[in-house]
C-alpha positions, 0 to 999 in steps of 0.5 A: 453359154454366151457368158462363158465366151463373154467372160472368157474373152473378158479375163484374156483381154484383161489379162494382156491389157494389165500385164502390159500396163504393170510391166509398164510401170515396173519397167519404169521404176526399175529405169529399165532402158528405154530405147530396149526393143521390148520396153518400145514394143510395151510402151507402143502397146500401152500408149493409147491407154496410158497417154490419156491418163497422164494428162491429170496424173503425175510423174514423181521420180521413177513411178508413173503412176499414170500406169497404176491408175490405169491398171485400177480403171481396166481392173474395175471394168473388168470387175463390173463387166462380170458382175453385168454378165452376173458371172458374179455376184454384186458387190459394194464399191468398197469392196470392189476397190479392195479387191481392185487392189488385191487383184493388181497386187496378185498381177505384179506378184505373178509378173516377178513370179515368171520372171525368176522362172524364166531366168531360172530355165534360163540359166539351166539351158544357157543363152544365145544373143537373142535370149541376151537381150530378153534375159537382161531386161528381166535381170533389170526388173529382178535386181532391185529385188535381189538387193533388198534380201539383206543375206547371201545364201550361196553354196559354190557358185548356186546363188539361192536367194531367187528361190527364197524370193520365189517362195516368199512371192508364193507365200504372198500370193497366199495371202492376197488369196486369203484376202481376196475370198474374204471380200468376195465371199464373205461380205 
């Protein structure tokens, strides 16, 4: 009973901690404005984790990777808090790193996923100021994305492009899954 509390509290304590942390980063490599009051809200949220780590990690172009290395150490504390909690199994540091990686990899994937949802819903219901300034902060972390599908899959004025994005992220969650059973599972 008390490890099902601890390891509930242990993945909604992660689950902030490294959503915050990545979008972050990808905020960052999108150079998403940084005086946008929801990227200040992030970066107050993650200084107390981040500026520690930034003291020994460098900055090459857009990417922080102060925030990558974060979101490893807060991923394997996680992985061996429950292994400590015998939530699960022991598992070799090798693996614990693959699936360290595996597990970020599947967090961004999940952040982009919401975030063409959101836009989608969105788009449906219309906009009002409020929803502007949120809508546009994802249209930044989306955009670099958009581009990199080289065709056009338009009908009219129904762009469908986000939703082949949206299947592929699906796709790759697929296979992250795949992996992630094979070195939980099967090592």
């Amino acid at each position: 009973m008390i490890n099902n509390i601890l390891e509930f509290i242990i993945e909604i304590a992660y689950s902030f901690a490294i959503i915050f942390v990545l979008l972050r980063f990808l905020l960052q490599l999108t150079k998403a404005n940084f005086y946008h009051p929801i990227v200040q809200s992030i970066v107050k949220v993650t200084n107390p984790i981040i500026l520690p780590i930034r003291k020994i990690t460098p900055i090459i172009g857009s990417a922080d990777w102060s925030c990558i290395l974060a979101a490893v150490i807060i991923t394997t504390i996680k992985y061996v808090l429950l292994m400590l909690l015998k939530v699960m199994a022991p598992i070799s540091p090798l693996i614990l790193a693959g699936v360290v990686l595996l597990e970020i990899l599947r967090n961004i994937i999940y952040i982009y996923l919401f975030a063409y949802i959101i836009q989608a819903i969105s788009s449906w219901i219309g906009s009002s100021p409020r929803q502007t300034i949120f809508l546009s902060l994802l249209e930044k972390l989306t955009n670099p994305i958009n581009k990199r599908v080289p065709f056009k899959l338009q009908a009219g004025m129904m762009d469908f492009r986000p939703m082949v994005i949206v299947l592929a992220l699906f796709l790759g969650l697929r296979i992250i899954s795949y992996f992630y059973a094979k070195l939980v599972f099967f090592s």
